[in-house]
Structures are given as structure tokens and as C-alpha cells.
N, C-alpha and C positions, 0 to 999 in steps of 0.2 A: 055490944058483945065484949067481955073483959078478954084483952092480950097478955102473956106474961111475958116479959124479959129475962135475956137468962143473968145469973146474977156474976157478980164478978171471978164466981172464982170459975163456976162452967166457962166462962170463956174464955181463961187462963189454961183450962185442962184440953179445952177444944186444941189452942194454940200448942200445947205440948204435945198433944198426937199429932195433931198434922207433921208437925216439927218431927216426932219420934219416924211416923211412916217415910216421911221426905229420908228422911236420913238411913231408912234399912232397903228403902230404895235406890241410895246412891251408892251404897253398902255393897248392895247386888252389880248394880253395875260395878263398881268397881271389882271386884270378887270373877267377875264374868269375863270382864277383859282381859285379867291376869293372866287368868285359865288360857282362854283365847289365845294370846299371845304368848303361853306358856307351848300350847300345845304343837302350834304353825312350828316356832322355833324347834321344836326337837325333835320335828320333822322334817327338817331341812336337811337335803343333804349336804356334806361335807364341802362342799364346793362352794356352797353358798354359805352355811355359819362360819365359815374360817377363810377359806381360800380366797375369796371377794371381799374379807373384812377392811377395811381403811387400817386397823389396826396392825396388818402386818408389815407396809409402807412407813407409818411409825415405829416399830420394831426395828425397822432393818434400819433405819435414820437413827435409834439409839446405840446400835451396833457397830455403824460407821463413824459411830461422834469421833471427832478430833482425825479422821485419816482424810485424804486429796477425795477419797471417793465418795462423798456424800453426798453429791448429788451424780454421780454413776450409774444409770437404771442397772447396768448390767451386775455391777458388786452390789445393788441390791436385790437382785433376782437371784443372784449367790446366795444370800442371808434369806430369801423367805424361801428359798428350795430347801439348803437344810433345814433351818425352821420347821416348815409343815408341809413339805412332800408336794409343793403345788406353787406357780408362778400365775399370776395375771399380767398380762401386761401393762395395763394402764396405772398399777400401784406401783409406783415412783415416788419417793421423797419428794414432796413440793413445798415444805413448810422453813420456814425460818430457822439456821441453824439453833439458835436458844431450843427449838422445840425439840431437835436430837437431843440436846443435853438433857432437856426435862423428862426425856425416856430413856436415858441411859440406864436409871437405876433396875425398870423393869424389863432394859433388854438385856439385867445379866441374870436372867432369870429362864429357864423354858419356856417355849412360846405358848403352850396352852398355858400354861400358871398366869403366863402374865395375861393372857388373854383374858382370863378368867375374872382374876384379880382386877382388869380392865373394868371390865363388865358390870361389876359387884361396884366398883365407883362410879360408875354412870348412876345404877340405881339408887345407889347414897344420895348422888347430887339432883334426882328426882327428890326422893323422901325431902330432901334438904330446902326442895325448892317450896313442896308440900306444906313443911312445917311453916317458909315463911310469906308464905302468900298473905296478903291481908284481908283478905276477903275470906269468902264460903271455901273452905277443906275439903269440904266431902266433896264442894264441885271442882274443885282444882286437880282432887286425886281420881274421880270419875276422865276427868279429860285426859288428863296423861293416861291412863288406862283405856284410852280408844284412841288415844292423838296419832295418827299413822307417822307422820314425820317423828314423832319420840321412838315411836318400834323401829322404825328404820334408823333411830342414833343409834340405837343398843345390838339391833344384827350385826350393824355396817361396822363396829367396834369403833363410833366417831365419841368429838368431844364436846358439841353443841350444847348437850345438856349442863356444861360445867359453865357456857359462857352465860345461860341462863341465870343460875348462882351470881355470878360479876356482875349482868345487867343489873339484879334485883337489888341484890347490895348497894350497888352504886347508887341509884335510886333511893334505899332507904337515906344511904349518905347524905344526896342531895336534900330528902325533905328536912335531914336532921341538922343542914347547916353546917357536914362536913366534908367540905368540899373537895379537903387535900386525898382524904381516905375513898371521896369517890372517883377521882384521879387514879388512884391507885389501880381501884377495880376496872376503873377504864382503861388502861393502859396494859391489865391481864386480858384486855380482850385481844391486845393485840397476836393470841395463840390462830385468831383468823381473822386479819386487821379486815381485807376485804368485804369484809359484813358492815362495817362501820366507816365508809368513806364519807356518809354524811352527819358523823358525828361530830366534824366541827361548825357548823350550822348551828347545833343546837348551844356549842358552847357559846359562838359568837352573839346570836340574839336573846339568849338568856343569862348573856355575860357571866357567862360560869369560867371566870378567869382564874379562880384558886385550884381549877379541877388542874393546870395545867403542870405545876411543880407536881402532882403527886404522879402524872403522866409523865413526864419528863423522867422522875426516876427511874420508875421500871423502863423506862427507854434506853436511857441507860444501862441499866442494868443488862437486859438484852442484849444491847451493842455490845458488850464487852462479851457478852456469851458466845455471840455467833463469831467474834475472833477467836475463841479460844474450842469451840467447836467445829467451826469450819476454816480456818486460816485466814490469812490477810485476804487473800484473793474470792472471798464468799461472796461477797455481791456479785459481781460479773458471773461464778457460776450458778449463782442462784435465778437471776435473770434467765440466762440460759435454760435452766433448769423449765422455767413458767413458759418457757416456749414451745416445749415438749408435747407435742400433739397427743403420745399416748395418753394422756392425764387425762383426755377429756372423748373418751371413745363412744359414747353415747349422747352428744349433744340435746336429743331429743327428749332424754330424761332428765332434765334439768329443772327449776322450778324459777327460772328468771324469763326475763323478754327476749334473750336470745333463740331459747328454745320456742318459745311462743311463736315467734314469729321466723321460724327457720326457714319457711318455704315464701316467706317475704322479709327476709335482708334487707330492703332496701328503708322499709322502714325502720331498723333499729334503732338508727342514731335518733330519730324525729321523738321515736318511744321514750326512748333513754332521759331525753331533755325533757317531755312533758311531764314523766314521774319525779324528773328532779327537782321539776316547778312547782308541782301539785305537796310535793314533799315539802318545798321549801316555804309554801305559804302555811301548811299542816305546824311545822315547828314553829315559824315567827310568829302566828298568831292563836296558837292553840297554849292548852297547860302543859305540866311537865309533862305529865303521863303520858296524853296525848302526842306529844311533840317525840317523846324517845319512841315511841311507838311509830310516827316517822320513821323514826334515823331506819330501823330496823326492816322495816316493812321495805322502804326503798331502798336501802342495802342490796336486800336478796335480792330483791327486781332488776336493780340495773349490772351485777355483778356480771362477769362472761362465766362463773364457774362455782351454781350453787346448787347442791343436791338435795333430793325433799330430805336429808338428814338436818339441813341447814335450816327447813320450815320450823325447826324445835324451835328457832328463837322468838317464832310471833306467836308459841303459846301463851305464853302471857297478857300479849296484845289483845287476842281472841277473848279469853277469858274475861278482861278487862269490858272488850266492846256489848257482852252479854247484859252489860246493865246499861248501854247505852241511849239516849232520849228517844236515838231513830229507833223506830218499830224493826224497819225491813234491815238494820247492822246488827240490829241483836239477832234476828233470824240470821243471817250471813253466819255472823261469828258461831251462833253455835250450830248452825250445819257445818260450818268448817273442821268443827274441834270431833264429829264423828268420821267416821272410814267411808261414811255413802260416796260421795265426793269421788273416790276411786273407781267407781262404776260408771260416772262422767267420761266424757271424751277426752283423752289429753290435752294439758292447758287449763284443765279446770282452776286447781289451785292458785295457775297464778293470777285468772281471774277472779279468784276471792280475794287475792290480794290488792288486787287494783281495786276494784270495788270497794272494798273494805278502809282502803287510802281517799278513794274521791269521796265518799260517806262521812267520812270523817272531817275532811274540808267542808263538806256541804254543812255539814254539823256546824260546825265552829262560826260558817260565814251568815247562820241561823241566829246562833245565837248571841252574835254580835250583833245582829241586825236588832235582835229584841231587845238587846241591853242601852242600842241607841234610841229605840221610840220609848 
């Protein structure tokens, strides 16, 4: 019985539909989510899109640049009362004088403007992060368009999405051999140094020693900010400042091991050490990608004080793990990157996070194992 084959060009055409449908698929999702999260937001009432934003504790920090009062809870409950009619307690200045200065410009502006104007650069530094994904677009712009921790940067009026931009940058730097330039962007991260306490891991065992003049400068550069923002006497109150219980009025919604493990304390420090371990074998013996995926992943894990706004920075991670060798991290990662996860009991995520760290060791210590037989 004679078979035909099809010939080269059918299966050229096959491959362009498939390819067209995948793509008015991602299209829709994308398109879906927007809406979505177009619609929750402007349904929010006023208490929540503005009054509970992070952005108005950055306001009030651009306001106080340069007076004794910047770290003041009280002269900042002054500044978001006029402001926007409403005080939270727990929004306090907590950030590094530099970062008053770097909102100076937008808190001489009215607070919805700048809020606004906020807003509108968050989604720049999405579209931004879109354009330079190196991989599949349509799936990187499908995920930010259902990534819950992205929707919570953009309510919450945080800046996680812009440290995404510096990750990625730095990154490109590193493959491109420009070490000083990804210094640079390493050193912008220090807008929430916190998140990257084991970023020097990755510099020491990957001897990324050039990264560190281009770190050093904006280090600088910072230092001399926060004297002239905050006075001589800014550290001691800044310190002071991190000790302020309001900051952290919800411990249980946090997406680190503190919160995880709140009704057992006694474990944290045990927690703390074994993600530092599992992390630190993930960076010495993994690639780049894998290894900054580390730093990041155990960042938020071990931190005392990281909000699912702060999850923004392992969308990349996630995205990345979807094409990874393990079967069950590619399911992980892209169950991560939809909202189901939310329906979960509390603590889910940061069990995708930990999972998605040991996965990744397991990975590595695989395929070293093959590369030695």
C-alpha cells in the first residue's frame, strides 16, 4: 500500500499555524489578564489603590529630603495626610536616604500625578523587561500579565519591577564581558540592597572581580547622597528607623521563611542556614543564569521583610525554569507564574520557592553526575 509524505513546504506551513495559533493564544491570554487586572484595580476602593500604596511612604521620604525628619513616622503621616486624606501606620520611610533624593523630583508634584506618573513607569519597566527577554515574548508578556506578585508591584505603587530591568541588564553585561557596566547595574540594586545579600557569593565564585569598581561607584555615589539627604547623623537614624515594628504589621503576609514558619520560630535560624547552603552550592556549582537565580530566589527567602511585591524578582527565574531538563520544575515554575497558587493555603509560594531552589541543586548535581560518567 503506497504512503505519501508531505512535502517540504506542507510542513513548513503546518509549522506557521501551529506557530500563528500558539501566538493568538498567548495573545488572548495576554489581552485577558490586562482586562483582569484592569478591572479588580478600579474596583478597589480608595483605601486600598492609594491609601495602602508603598508609594506614599516614598512620597513623603521625597518631601522630607534634606530636613532632621526623615525618618520621623510622625512628619511623615503629616505629608501623606495632606497628601491623600488618609494615613496607614505601618508606611514609614524605611529606605536609604539616596532613595528620598531619587523622589524628590516627584514629590514636587501632587500626589495623584506623581502616583500616576509612578504607575506608568512601572509598566514601562514591564514592557522594557518584555522587549528584552531573550527567549519566547509572547510567553514572558502572558506571565506578567497573570504574575500575582507583578499586579501587587503596580497596586502596592512598589519598585521591584525596575530592579528586574538592573537584574537583566547586569546579566546581559555579564554574558557580554562587561563587567564594570554590570557593577553598575548591580549597585542600582542597592534601591532594596536586602534582596541581594547573597550577591556576593556569586561574585566570589565566579570571580566576577571587575563587577566591583563599577559597584563601588554608585556606592559612592549613594554615600554622598544620603549626607546630603539625610545629614551626618543618617545612619544611627536609619538604623533606628529598621527597628520600627510598624513597618512590618502583617508578618504573616510576607513571602520569606519568617512568615512560613511564624508559629514555629524556633526553626528559623536552622531554615535560614539551610537555604543559605542549598543556595550556596546552587551558585558554586551551577551556570550564570542558574546561579543569579540563587542569589535572588534565597534573597527573599531568608530576608525578615519581603512582600509578595518582592516575588516580582523571580519572574524571570520562573520563566527561565519552564524550559528546564526536570519535568516536575518546569510544571512548578509554570504553575507559579499563574494566580491558582493563591487558592493554596498560606505559605504556598514560599514553598514554590524552596522547591524550585532544591530542584535546581538536584538539577545541577544530575548533571554533573553525567558529565562525570
Amino acid at each position: 500500500m503506497a504512503t505519501t509524505e508531505a512535502s517540504p513546504a506542507d510542513t513548513v506551513d503546518a509549522r506557521r499555524k501551529r506557530r500563528r495559533t500558539r501566538n493568538i493564544f498567548l495573545g488572548v491570554l495576554v489581552v485577558t489578564g490586562i482586562l483582569l487586572r484592569a478591572y479588580i484595580f478600579d474596583h478597589l476602593p480608595y483605601e486600598l489603590s492609594v491609601c495602602t500604596s508603598d508609594f506614599s511612604a516614598f512620597y513623603a521620604g521625597g518631601k522630607l529630603t534634606g530636613t532632621p525628619n526623615l525618618y520621623v513616622p510622625q512628619a511623615a503621616f503629616d505629608v501623606e495626610r495632606k497628601a491623600m486624606g488618609c494615613v496607614m501606620e505601618n508606611l514609614i520611610f524605611i529606605r536609604p536616604p539616596f532613595y528620598a533624593l531619587l523622589m524628590w523630583p516627584l514629590a514636587q508634584l501632587p500626589f495623584m500625578t506623581a502616583l500616576v506618573l509612578w504607575r506608568v513607569l512601572g509598566l514601562a519597566a514591564v514592557g522594557a523587561f518584555i522587549w528584552m527577554w531573550p527567549d519566547d515574548k509572547w510567553v514572558a508578556a502572558a506571565a506578567c500579565a497573570w504574575y500575582l506578585p507583578l499586579a501587587s508591584n503596580f497596586t502596592m505603587g512598589q519598585d521591584v519591577a525596575f530592579l528586574v530591568i538592573f537584574l537583566l541588564g547586569a546579566y546581559y553585561c555579564l554574558k557580554a564581558d562587561k563587567l564594570f557596566w554590570a557593577g553598575i547595574l548591580f549597585g542600582m540594586c542597592t534601591i532594596k540592597f536586602h534582596l541581594f545579600v547573597l550577591l556576593p557569593l556569586l561574585i566570589f565564585h565566579k570571580k566576577l572581580w571587575r563587577t566591583l569598581p563599577g559597584i563601588a561607584c554608585v556606592g559612592v555615589v549613594a554615600l554622598a547622597a544620603s549626607y546630603i539627604a539625610g545629614g551626618r547623623h543618617w545612619i544611627e537614624q536609619y538604623l533606628m528607623a529598621l527597628h520600627d515594628l510598624r513597618m512590618d504589621p502583617y508578618p504573616w503576609n510576607m513571602v520569606n521563611l519568617k512568615a512560613l514558619l511564624l508559629d514555629h520560630p524556633e526553626w528559623l535560624i536552622l531554615s535560614v542556614a539551610i537555604i543559605v547552603l542549598i543556595s550556596w552550592y546552587v551558585i558554586y556549582k551551577g551556570s550564570l543564569e542558574i546561579s543569579l537565580a540563587a542569589v535572588v530566589i534565597g534573597g527573599v527567602l531568608i530576608n525578615p521583610h519581603t512582600t509578595i511585591s518582592d516575588g516580582t524578582l523571580i519572574l524571570p527565574v520562573f520563566l527561565m525554569a519552564r524550559k528546564a531538563p526536570l519535568a516536575i520544575l518546569r510544571v512548578l515554575a509554570t504553575f507559579a507564574l499563574t494566580p491558582f497558587y493563591k487558592f493554596l493555603p498560606t505559605g504556598t509560594f514560599q514553598l514554590i520557592l524552596i522547591g524550585t531552589l532544591i530542584l535546581g541543586a538536584w538539577m545541577i548535581r544530575q548533571q554533573r553526575g553525567e558529565s562525570v560518567t
